[in-house]
N, C-alpha and C positions, 0 to 999 in steps of 0.2 A: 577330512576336509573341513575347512575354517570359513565360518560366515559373518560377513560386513555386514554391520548393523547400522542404519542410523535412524537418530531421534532430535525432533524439535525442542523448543522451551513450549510449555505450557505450565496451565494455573494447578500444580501438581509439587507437593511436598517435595523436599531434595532429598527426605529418608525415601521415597519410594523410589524415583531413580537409583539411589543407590540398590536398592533390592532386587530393581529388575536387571540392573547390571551385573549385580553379584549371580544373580538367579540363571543369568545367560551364559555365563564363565568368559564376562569382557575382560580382556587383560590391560588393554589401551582404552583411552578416550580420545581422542582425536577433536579437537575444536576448528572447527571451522567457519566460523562467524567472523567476518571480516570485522565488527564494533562487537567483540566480545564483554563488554560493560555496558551494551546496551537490553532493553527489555527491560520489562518489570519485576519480572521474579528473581529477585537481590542473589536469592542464594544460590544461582546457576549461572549469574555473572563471572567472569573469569576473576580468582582471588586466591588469594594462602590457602582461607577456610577452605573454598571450593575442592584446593589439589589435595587438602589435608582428610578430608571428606572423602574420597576418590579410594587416599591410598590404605585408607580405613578400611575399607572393602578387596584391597587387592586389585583397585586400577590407577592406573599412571596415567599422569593426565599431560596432552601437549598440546601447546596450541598450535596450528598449520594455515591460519586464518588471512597471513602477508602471502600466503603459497597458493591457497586453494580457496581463497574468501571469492565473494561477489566477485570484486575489481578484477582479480585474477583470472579467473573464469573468462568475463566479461573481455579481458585485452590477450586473451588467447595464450597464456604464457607462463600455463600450469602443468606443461606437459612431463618437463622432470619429475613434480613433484607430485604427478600421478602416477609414475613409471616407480614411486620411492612406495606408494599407497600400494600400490596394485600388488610389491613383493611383498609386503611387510603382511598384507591379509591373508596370501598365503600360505603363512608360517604363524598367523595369532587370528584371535577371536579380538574382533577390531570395532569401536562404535563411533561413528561420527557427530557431533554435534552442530545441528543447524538452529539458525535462527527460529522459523515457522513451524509449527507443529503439523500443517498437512505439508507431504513432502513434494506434493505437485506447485505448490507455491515456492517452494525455497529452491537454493541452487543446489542443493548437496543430490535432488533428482540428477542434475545434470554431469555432477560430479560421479555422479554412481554411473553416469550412458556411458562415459567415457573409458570408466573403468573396465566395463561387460567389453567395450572395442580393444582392450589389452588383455584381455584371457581371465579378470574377476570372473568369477562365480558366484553361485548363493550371497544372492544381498536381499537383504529384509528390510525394509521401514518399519518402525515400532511406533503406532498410533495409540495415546492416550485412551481407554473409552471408560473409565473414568478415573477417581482419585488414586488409584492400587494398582488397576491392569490394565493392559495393550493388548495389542490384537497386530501379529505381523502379516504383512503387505508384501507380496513377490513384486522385487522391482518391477520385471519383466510387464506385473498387471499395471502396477500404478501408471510407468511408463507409456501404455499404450493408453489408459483411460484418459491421459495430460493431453498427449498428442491427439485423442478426439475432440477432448475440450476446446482445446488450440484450435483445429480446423471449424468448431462450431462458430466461435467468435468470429476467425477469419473469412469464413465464407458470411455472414451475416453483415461484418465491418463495411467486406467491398461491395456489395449488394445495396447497401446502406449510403454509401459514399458514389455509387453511381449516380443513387435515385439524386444526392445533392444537386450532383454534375449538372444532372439533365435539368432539376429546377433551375437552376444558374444559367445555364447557356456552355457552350461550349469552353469559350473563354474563361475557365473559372477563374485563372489569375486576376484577372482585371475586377474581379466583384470584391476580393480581400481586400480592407485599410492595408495602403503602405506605410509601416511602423518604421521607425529609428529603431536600428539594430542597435543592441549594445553588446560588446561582447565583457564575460567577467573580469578580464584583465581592466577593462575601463567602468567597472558600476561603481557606482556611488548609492550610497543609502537615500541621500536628497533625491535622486533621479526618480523617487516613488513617491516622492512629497513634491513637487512642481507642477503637479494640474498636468503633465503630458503624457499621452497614450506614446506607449515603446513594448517592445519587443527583445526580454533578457535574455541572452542565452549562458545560462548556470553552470556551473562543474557538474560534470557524469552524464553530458549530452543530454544538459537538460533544457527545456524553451519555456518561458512563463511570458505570457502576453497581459498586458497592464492599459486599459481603459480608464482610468479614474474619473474620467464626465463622460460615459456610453450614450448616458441618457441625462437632459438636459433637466432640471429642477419638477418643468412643469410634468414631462412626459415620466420620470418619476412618482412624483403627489401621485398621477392618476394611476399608473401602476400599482405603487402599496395599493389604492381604494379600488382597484379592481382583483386585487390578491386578497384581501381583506373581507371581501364582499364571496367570494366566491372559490375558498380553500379554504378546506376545514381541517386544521391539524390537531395529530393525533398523540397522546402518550403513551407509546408502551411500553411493559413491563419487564425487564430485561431477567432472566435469572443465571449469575454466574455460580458455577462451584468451584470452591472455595479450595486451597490447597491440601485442607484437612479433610474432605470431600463432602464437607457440608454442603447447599447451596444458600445462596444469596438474593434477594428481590431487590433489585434497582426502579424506583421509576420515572422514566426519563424526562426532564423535567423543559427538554427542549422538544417545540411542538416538530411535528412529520406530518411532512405528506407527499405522496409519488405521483405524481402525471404520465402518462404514457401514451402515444402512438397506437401499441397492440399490450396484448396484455404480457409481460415480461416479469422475470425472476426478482426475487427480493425480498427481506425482511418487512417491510412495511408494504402493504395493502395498495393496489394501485387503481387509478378512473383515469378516465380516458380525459386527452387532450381535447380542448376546447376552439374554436375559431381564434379566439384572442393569445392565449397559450400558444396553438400550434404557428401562429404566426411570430409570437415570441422567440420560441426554438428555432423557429428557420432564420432568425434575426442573429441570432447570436452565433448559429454555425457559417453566417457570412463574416462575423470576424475574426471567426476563431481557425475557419479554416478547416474545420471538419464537421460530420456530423455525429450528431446527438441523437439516445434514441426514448429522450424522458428526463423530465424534472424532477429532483429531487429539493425539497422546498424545508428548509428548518426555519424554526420560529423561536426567535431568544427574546424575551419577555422583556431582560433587562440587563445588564452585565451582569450579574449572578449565573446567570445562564451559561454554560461554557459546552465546551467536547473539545476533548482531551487530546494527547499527540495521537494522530493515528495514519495509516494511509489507508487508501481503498482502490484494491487492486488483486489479483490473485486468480487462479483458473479455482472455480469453485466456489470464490467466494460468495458471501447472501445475498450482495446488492445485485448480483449478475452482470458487473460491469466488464469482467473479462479482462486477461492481462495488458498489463501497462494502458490504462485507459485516459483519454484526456476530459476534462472536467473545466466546466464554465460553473465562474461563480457570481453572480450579480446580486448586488446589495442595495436595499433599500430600509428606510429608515434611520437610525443613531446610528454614531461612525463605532466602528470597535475595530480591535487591531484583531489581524490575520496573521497569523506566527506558521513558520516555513523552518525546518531545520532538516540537516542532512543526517543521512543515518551513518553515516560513515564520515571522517575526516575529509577533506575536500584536499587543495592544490598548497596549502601551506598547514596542515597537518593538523588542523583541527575544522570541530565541527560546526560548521557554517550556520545563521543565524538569522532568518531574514523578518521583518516585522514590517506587514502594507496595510496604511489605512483603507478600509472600507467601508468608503463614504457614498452617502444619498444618492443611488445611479452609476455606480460602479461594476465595473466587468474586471474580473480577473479570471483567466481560462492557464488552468495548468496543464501545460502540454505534454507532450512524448517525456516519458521517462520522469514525471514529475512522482508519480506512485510507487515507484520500484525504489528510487534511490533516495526519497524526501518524506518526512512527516510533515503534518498540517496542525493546528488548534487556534482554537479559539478561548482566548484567556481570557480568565474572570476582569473584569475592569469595574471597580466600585463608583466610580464616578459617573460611570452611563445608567441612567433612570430610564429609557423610554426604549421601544422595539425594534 
């Protein structure tokens, strides 16, 4: 009997993939990364070298990523082309390649349920633990550890989203701004330079709500000087290893700090909410339309100061925001540009590109599906001197 393998990208040499692939007697690779040229690790982008690499070792490589990627998943319409998966594992030693190195964030978990519901067997995730070796994962476990995850957030979400309710009054509708819908067939780039608060809705069901005056100049000033006065941000020291399995000391050179309600999960250190803070949070989930359960507060010194394309999202991940999370972003200080790109090709076949100023008292709140299907950064801009 033949077992389905799958593995993420991670910060791990493409000679040791090859080894552990060779080491497992994989005869296929199977890609399944809907933007197989995206990620940072070059050499496990889809390419010549990549197949040339593969067949070095005795694997064939295909990609299946228009069949069984995200989108496909996602618009329910992968059923052939798991009915094609499900034979072919039974007759070969098979490894799938996803995006995410935990398989509870990626979809190829989901890809492997659906499999187990056609008669698959033996399926393993093969988790990095560090530069050389893995450690395999019975679906059967990861699967159920996801689906606890899931119920943690979701019972926490609407418990969370009651307490709003009930602050608001019954009538929540009527406490939300009514924003000018746009929908993508009608956006214009200008529609985020005009001074008017709207309401975008994105390719891949996604919603981004645009404030650009939330807060009017004065109530601004006093904001920075009451953020200024009363958060102290922190730099930590990041350490990544390295593909060669050296490690690395980064230190962040953008300040942190967490606010929180109770005390909750996360990379960075958290203090509790304040009278003015927690009155801030419940200000901004009346525009946005949900709640919040914590500030997360960065400090850019000066345009030098950047963070990089990333999303933040995942069952698992450190920030503890839980999947598909929505995020309010309010700016004060020098205006810097706020860069949005899709991870996947959008409605005319390339990857979508969106750049909002974020200026003195701005709200921008990325809504449902802005983390799953979008990256975020913040680009160097040499010409802003001030914070």
């Amino acid at each position: 009997m033949h077992t389905l393998y799958t593995i993420g990208t991670w910060r791990v040499a493409l000679q040791s993939y090859l080894d552990q692939l060779a080491s497992l007697k994989v005869s296929r690779l199977i890609d399944v990364r809907g933007n197989p040229r995206a990620g940072r690790q070059e050499e496990l982008k889809r390419s010549f070298a990549f197949e040339r690499a593969l067949a070095g070792v005795g694997v064939s490589y295909e990609y299946w990523g228009r069949r069984l990627g995200e989108d496909a998943m996602e618009a329910n319409t992968a059923h052939m082309a798991l009915s094609q998966l499900s034979a072919l594992a039974a007759r070969e030693t098979i490894c799938l390649l996803g995006h995410l190195h935990e398989p509870s964030g990626c979809h190829r978990l989901q890809i492997c349920s659906d499999l187990v519901f056609k008669g698959t067997k033996n399926i393993v995730h093969l988790l990095w633990k560090d530069h050389d070796q893995v450690k395999e994962l019975l679906h059967e476990e990861v699967a159920t550890q996801a689906a606890d995850v899931l119920r943690f957030f979701e019972a926490h979400h609407t418990k969370a989203e009651a307490a709003r309710v009930e602050r608001l009054g019954a009538c929540d509708c009527d406490h939300m701004p009514l924003l000018e819908t746009v929908p993508w067939d009608q956006f214009d780039v200008s529609l985020l330079n005009d001074g008017e608060a709207r309401r975008f809705l994105l390719p891949f069901d996604t919603e981004l709500l645009w404030f650009p005056a939330w807060l009017g100049k004065a109530e601004a000033d006093a904001l920075e000087k009451r953020v200024r006065e009363s958060i102290t941000f922190y730099h930590p020291t990041y350490v990544f290893q390295e593909p060669g399995g050296s490690f690395a000391k980064t230190l962040i050179k953008r300040g942190q700090a967490r606010i929180c309600d109770v005390v909750c999960p996360g990379s960075v250190g958290s203090v509790q909410l304040e009278s003015w803070s927690e009155e801030l949070l419940r200000s901004i989930e009346v525009a946005a339309g949900t709640s919040f359960n914590c500030f997360v507060a960065n400090h850019y010194a000066d345009g030098r100061v950047v963070i990089n394309w990333h999303s933040d999202s995942g069952p698992g991940d450190d920030e503890g925001l839980g999947p598909n999370p929505r995020i309010g972003s309010l700016s004060l200080g020098a205006t810097r540009t706020f860069s949005l790109k899709s991870k996947r090709p959008g409605p005319r076949g390339c990857i979508i590109h969106l750049d909002v100023p974020l200026i003195h008292g701005s709200l921008l709140v990325m809504g449902k599906n802005s983390q799953t299907h979008w990256l975020h950064s913040l680009p160097a801009d040499e010409w802003v001197r001030g914070e």
